[in-house]
Wavefront OBJ file of the C-alpha trace (Angstrom):
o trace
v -49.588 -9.286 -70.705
v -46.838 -10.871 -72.996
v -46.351 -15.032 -72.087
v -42.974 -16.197 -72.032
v -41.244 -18.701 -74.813
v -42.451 -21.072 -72.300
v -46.022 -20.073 -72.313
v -46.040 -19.509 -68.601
v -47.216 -16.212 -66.979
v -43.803 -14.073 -65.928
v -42.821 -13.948 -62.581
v -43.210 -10.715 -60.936
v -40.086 -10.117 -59.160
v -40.399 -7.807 -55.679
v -38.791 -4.679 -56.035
v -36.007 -4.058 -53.436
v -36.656 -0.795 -50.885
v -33.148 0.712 -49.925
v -30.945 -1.625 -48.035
v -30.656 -1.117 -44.390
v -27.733 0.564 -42.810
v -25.360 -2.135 -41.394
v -24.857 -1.353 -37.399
v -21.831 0.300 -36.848
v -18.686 -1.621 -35.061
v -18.134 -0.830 -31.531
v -14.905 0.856 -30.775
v -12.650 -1.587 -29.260
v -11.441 1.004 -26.743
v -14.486 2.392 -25.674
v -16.349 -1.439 -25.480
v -13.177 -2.756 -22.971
v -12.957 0.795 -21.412
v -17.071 0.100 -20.365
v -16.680 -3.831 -18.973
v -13.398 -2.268 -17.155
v -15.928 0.464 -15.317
v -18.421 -2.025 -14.978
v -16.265 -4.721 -13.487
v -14.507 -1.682 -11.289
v -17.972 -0.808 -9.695
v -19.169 -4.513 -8.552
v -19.547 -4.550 -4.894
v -16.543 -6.906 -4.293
v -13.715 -5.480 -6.375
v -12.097 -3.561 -3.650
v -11.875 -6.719 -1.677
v -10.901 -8.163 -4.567
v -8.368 -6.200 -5.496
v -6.333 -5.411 -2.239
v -6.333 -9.249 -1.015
v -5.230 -10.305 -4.650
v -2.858 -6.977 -4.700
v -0.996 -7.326 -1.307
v -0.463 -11.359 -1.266
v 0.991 -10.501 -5.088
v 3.531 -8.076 -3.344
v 4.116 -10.177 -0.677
v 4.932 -13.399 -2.601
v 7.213 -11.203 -5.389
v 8.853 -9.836 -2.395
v 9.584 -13.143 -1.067
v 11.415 -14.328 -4.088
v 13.472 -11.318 -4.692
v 14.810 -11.251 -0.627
v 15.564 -14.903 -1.335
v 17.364 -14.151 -4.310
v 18.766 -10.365 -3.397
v 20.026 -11.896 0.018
v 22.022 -14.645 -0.935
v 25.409 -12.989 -1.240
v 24.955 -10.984 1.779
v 24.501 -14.046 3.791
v 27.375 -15.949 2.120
v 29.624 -12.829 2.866
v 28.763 -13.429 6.436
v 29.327 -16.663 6.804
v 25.685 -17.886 6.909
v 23.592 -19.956 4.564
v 22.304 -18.374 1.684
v 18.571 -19.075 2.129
v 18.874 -17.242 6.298
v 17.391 -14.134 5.349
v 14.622 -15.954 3.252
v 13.290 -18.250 6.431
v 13.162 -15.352 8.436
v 11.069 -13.216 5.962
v 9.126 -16.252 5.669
v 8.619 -17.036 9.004
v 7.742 -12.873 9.573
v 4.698 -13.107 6.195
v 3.527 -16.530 8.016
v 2.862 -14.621 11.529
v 1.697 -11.331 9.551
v -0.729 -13.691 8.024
v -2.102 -14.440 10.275
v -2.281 -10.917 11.922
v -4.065 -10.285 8.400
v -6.562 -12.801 8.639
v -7.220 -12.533 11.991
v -7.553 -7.934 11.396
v -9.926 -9.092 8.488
v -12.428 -10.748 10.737
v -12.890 -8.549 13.240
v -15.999 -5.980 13.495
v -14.963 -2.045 13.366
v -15.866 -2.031 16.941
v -13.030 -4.160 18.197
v -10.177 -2.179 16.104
v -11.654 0.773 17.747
v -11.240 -0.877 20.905
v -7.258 -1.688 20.259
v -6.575 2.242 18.953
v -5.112 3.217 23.050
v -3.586 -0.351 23.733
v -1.589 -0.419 20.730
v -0.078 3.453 21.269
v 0.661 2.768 24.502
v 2.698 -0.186 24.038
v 4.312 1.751 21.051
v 5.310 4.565 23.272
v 6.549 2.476 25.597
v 8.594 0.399 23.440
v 10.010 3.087 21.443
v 11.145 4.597 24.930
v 12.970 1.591 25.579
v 14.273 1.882 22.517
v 16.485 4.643 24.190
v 17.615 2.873 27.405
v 21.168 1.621 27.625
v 21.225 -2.124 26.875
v 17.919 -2.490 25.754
v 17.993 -0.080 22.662
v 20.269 -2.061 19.779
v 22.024 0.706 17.107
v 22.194 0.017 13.524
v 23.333 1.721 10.691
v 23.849 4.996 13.335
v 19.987 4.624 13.947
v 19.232 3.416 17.700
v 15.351 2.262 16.758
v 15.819 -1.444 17.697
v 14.971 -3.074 20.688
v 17.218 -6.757 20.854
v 14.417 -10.223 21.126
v 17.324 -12.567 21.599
v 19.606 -14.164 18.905
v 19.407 -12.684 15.559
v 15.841 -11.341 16.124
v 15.110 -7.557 16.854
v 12.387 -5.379 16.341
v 11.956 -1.855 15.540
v 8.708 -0.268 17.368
v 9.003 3.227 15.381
v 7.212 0.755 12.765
v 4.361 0.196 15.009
v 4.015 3.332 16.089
v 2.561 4.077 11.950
v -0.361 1.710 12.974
v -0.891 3.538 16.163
v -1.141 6.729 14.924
v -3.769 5.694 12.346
v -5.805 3.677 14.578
v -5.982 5.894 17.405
v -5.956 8.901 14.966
v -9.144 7.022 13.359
v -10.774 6.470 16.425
v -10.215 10.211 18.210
v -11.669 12.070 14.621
v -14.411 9.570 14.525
v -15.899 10.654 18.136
v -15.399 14.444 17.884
v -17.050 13.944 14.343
v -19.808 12.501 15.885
v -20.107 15.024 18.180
v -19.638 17.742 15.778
v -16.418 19.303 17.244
v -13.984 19.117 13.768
v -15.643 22.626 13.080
v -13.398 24.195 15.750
v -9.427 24.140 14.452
v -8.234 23.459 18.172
v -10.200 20.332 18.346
v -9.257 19.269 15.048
v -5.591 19.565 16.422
v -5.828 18.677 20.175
v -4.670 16.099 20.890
v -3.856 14.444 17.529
v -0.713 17.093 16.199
v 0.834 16.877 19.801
v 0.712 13.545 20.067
v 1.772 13.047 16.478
v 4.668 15.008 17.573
v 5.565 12.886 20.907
v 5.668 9.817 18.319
v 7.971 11.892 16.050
v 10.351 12.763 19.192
v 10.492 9.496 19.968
v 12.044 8.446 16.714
v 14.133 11.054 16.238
v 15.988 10.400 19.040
v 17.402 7.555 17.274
v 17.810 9.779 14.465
v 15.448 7.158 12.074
v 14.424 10.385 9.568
v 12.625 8.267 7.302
v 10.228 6.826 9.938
v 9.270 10.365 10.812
v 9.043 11.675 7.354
v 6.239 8.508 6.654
v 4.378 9.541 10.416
v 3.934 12.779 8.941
v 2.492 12.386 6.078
v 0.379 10.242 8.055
v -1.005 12.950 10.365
v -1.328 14.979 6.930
v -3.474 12.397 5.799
v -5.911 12.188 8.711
v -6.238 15.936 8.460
v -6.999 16.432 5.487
v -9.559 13.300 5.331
v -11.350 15.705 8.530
v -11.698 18.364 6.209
v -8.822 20.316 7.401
v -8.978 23.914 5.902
v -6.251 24.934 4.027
v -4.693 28.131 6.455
v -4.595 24.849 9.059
v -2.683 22.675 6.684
v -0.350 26.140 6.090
v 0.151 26.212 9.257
v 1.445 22.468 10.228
v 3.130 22.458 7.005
v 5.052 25.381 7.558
v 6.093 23.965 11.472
v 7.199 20.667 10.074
v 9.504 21.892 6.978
v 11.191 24.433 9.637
v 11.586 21.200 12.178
v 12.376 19.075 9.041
v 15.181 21.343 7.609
v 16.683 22.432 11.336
v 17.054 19.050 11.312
v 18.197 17.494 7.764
v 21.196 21.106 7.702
v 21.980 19.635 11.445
v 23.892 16.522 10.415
v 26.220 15.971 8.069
v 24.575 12.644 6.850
v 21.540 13.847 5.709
v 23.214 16.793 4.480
v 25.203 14.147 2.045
v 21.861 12.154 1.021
v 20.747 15.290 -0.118
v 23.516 16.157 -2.264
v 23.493 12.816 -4.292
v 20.682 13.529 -5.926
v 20.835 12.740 -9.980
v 24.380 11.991 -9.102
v 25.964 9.784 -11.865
v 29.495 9.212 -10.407
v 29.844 7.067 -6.906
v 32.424 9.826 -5.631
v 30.665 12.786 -6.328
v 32.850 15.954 -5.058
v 33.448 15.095 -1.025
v 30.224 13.160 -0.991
v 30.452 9.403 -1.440
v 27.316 8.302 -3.723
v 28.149 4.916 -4.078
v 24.800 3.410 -2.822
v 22.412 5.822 -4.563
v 24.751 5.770 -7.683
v 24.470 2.054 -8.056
v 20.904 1.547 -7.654
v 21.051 3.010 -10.753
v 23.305 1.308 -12.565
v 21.735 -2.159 -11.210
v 18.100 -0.227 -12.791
v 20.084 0.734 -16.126
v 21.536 -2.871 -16.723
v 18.213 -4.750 -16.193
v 16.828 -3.285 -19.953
v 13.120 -4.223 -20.567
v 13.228 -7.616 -19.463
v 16.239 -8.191 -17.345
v 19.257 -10.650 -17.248
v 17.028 -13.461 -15.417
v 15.993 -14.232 -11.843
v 19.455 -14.521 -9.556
v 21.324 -13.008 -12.141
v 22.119 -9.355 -10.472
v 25.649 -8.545 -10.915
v 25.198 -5.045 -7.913
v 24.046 -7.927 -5.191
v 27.673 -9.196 -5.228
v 28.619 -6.593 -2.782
v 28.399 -3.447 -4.810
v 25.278 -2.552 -3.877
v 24.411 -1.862 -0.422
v 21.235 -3.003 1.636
v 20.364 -4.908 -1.400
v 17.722 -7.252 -0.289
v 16.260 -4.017 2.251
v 16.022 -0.838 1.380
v 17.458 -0.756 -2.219
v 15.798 -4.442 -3.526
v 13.674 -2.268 -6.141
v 16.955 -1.895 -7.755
v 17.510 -5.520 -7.488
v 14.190 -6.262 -9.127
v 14.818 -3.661 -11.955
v 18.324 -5.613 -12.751
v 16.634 -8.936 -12.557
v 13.179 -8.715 -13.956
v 13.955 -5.435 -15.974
v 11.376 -2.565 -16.516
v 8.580 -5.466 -17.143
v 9.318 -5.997 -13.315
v 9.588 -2.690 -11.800
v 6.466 -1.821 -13.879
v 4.449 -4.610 -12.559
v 5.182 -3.886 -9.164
v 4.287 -0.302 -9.623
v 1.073 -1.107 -11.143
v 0.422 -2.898 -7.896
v 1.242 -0.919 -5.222
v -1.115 1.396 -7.435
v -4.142 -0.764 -7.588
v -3.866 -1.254 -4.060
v -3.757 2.524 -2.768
v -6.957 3.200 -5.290
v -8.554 0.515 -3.507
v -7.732 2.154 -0.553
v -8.760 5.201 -1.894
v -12.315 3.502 -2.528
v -12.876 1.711 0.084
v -12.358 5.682 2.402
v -14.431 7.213 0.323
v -17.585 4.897 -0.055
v -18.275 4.310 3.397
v -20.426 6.404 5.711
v -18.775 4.973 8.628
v -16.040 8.136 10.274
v -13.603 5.757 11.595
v -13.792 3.569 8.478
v -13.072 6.247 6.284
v -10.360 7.543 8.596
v -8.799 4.050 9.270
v -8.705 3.479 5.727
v -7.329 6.578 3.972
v -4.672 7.025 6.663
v -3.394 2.903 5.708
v -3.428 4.200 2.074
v -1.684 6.915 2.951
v 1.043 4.954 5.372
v 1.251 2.714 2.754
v 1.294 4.228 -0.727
v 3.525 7.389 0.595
v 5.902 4.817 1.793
v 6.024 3.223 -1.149
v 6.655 6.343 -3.400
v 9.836 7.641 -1.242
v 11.351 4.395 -1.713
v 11.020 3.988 -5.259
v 11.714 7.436 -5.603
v 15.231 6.646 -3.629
v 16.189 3.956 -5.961
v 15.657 6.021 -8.990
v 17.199 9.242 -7.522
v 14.414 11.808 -7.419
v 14.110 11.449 -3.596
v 17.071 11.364 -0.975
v 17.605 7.992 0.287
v 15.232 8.066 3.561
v 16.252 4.658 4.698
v 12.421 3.146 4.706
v 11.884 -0.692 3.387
v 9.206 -1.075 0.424
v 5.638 -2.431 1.874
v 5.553 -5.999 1.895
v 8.398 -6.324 -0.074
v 11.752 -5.804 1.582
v 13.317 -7.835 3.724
v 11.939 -6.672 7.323
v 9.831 -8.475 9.683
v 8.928 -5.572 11.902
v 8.455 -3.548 8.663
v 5.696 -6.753 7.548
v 3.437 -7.487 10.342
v 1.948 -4.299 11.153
v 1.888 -3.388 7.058
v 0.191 -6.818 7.260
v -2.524 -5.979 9.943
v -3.276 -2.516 8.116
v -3.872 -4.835 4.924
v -6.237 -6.911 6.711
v -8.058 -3.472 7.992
v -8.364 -2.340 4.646
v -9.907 -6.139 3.900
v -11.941 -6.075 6.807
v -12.934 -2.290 5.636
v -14.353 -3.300 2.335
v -16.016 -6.357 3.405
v -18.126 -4.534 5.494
v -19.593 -2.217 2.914
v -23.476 -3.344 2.895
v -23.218 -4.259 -0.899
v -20.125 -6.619 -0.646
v -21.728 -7.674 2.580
v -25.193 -8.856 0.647
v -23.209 -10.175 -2.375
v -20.555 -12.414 0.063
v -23.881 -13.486 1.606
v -25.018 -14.646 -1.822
v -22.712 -16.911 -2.822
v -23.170 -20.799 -3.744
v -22.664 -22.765 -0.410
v -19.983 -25.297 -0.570
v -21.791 -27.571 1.458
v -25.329 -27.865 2.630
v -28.641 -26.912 0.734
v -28.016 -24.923 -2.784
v -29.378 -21.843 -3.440
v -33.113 -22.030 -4.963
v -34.463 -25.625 -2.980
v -37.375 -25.300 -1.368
v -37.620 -24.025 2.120
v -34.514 -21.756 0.945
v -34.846 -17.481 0.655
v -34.902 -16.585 -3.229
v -31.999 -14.241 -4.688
v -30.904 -11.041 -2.475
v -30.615 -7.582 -4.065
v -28.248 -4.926 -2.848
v -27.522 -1.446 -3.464
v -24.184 0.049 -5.239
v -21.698 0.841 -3.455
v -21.486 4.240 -4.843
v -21.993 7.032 -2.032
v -25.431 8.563 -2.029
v -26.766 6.812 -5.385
v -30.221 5.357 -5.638
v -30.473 1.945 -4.828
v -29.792 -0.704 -8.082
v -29.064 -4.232 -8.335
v -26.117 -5.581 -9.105
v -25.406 -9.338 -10.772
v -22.256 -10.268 -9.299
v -22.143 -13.362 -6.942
l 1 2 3 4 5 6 7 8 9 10 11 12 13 14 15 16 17 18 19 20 21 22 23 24 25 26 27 28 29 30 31 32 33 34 35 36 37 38 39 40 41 42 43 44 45 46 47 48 49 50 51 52 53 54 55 56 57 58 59 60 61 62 63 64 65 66 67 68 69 70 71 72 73 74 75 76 77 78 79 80 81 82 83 84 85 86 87 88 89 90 91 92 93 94 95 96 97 98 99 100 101 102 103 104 105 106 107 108 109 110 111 112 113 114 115 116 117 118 119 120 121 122 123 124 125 126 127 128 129 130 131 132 133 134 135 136 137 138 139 140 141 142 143 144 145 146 147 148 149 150 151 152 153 154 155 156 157 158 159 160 161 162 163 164 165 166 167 168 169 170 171 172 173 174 175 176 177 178 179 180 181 182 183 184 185 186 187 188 189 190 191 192 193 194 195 196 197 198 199 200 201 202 203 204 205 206 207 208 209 210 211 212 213 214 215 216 217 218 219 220 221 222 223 224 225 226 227 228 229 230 231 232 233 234 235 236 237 238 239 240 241 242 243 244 245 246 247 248 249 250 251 252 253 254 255 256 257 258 259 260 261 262 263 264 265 266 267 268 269 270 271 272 273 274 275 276 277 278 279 280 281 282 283 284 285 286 287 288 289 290 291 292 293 294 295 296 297 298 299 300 301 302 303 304 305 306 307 308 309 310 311 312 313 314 315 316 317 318 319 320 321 322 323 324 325 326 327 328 329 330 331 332 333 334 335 336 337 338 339 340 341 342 343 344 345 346 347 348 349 350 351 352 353 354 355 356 357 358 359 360 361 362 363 364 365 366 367 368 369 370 371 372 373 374 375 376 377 378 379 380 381 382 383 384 385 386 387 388 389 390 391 392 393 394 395 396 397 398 399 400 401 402 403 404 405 406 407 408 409 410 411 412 413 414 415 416 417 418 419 420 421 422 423 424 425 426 427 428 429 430 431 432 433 434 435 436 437 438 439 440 441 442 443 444 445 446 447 448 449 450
């Protein structure tokens, strides 16, 4: 072998094999898309979720009613902040009928299904007697407390339905009687319907229309077949349109759809007509907090059952948007909760709230943008309303009391860090629990969230 000028042996130099293939980049998508699922199916997310979800819509709501019903109360001669403190006064109470629906066991809400319809039929039948039943807007659904406070038991009746709806599909599951249509209907549709005569005697349309879908709800959760869902359908739309073609206000509600002028033909649009232009002026981000320019008394029922447009003026489509995406986190939670649980009147109790709530919801907003006619019903925790807000309050504090109880969200709630007293790990103490997902008929896994 040949030395080098230096007289020192060459260095042999090891030859290189074939580089090795870099690791492909994650997609972004995909990698956020996975810790989204992931993060979706930990045992407390539902709870999660609809306790983060509804407080949201209930604080949002508080600021717009403060700041949709300022001009209203000027107007009559009261101070601006009135309809605030009673709104806030009403989420206070419902708070506490959410806290205290939260921590009871299914056995006790099963317990209140009768004594909560019965005191709803009885006070929507006093709804009708003369001096006792208070009429507004043409509607007689109020019943007068004294002062300024009323309430309006049509809006209790929705959590009577679904409890005692829960409860009565829950034992004839249990004893295997859905299989038969006339147990399936008896007594539920009939008594659905002595509800819905109740509240149409004070001509409140909108109430009935959410009690229906209601019942649909519960029926279809029992595994209604479809000839039986036909059937009720087709009763209720004849019902529905003897009804809507038998007065000349609903007859006018109906004609204003995608109406763009407030005087459209013999039909006076204003109200539906400017809930769109307050929607149309807000742009993407809105002219500012207390800044609507259709609260100064062009817009009717501003801080009620038109405040949507309010928000969409004030908070623009960032706003509207945002409260959307809530109200549609919460009814998937909803939607979760029903269907993870083997429990009949869980799954019941649950999908009929979500159903209350998120139908609700939908003919609203679909009022204030003018694909629905106006139905006169408030947004869920978010108009101004306190008979409207406690029992949507209670029904939220089912739905947390609902997914607390799962086993898995039961065995991670049990495994969290003490605030005070021993830590988890000292001696004498019970190492880490393991629970199963919360998926429906999966084999059993662990799960890492605390």
């Amino acid at each position: 072998m040949p030395g080098s000028r230096t007289g020192r042996p060459p260095v042999q130099r090891a030859v290189r094999g074939p580089a090795a293939p870099r690791p492909s980049r994650e997609n972004p998508v995909l990698g956020l898309y996975t810790r989204v699922r992931k993060a979706w199916d930990r045992p407390l997310t539902a709870y999660y979720v609809i306790f983060g979800g509804s407080m949201l819509i209930t604080v949002l709501g508080l600021v717009m009613v403060y700041s949709a019903s300022q001009i209203t109360a000027l107007q009559m001669s009261l101070p601006g902040s009135y309809f605030f403190r009673k709104q806030l006064l009403a989420a206070v109470i419902g708070g506490t009928l959410l806290y205290a629906a939260s921590r009871m066991p299914v056995r006790l809400h099963r317990a209140l299904a009768y004594p909560i319809l019965a005191g709803a039929v009885v006070l929507m039948a006093l709804v009708q007697v003369p001096g006792v039943g208070v009429a507004v807007n043409g509607n007689q659904n109020w019943i007068s407390l004294g002062g300024s406070f009323q309430i309006q038991p049509s809006e209790f009746g929705k959590l009577a339905l679904v409890l005692w709806g829960a409860d009565l599909l829950a034992r004839k599951q249990d004893k295997r009687m859905l299989a038969q249509w006339k147990h399936m209907l008896v007594p539920l549709v009939p008594a659905a319907f002595m509800l819905l005569g109740l509240i149409m005697l004070g001509g409140d349309m909108g109430t009935a229309i959410i009690l229906t879908a209601i019942l649909f709800g519960l029926l279809w959760l029992a595994g209604a077949p479809t000839r039986l869902f036909i059937g009720v359908l087709s009763v209720a739309a004849v019902i529905g349109t003897i009804l809507i073609t038998s007065s000349a206000n609903r007859m006018a509600r109906l004609q204003c759809l995608g109406a763009t002028e407030p005087q459209s033909g013999p039909v006076d649009c204003w109200q539906a007509v400017h809930g769109i232009y307050a929607l149309a002026s807000g742009g993407f981000f809105g002219s500012g907090l207390g800044a609507s320019v259709e609260k100064w008394g062009q817009l009717p029922e501003a801080h009620t059952d038109f405040i949507f447009a309010v928000t969409g003026e004030e908070l623009g489509l960032a706003g509207t948007l945002s409260v959307l995406a809530l109200f549609a986190a919460l009814g998937y939670a909803g939607i979760r909760v029903a269907g993870r649980t083997e429990d009949p009147f869980v799954r019941y109790a649950a999908g009929g709230v979500t159903t209350w709530i998120t139908a609700q919801a939908v003919i609203n907003m679909g009022a204030v943008l003018g694909l629905l006619p106006i139905a006169g019903v408030p947004l869920p925790l978010f108009s101004y309303g306190g008979s409207a807000l406690l029992p949507t309050m209670f029904a939220i504090g089912l739905l947390i009391a609902f997914a607390r109880d799962e086993p898995a969200a039961r065995a991670a709630l049990a495994m969290r860090q003490p605030r005070f007293g021993r830590k988890r790990g000292a001696k004498g103490s019970a190492g880490p629990r393991r629970w199963n997902t919360m998926r429906r008929r999966a084999p059993a896994r662990s799960s890492g969230e605390r």
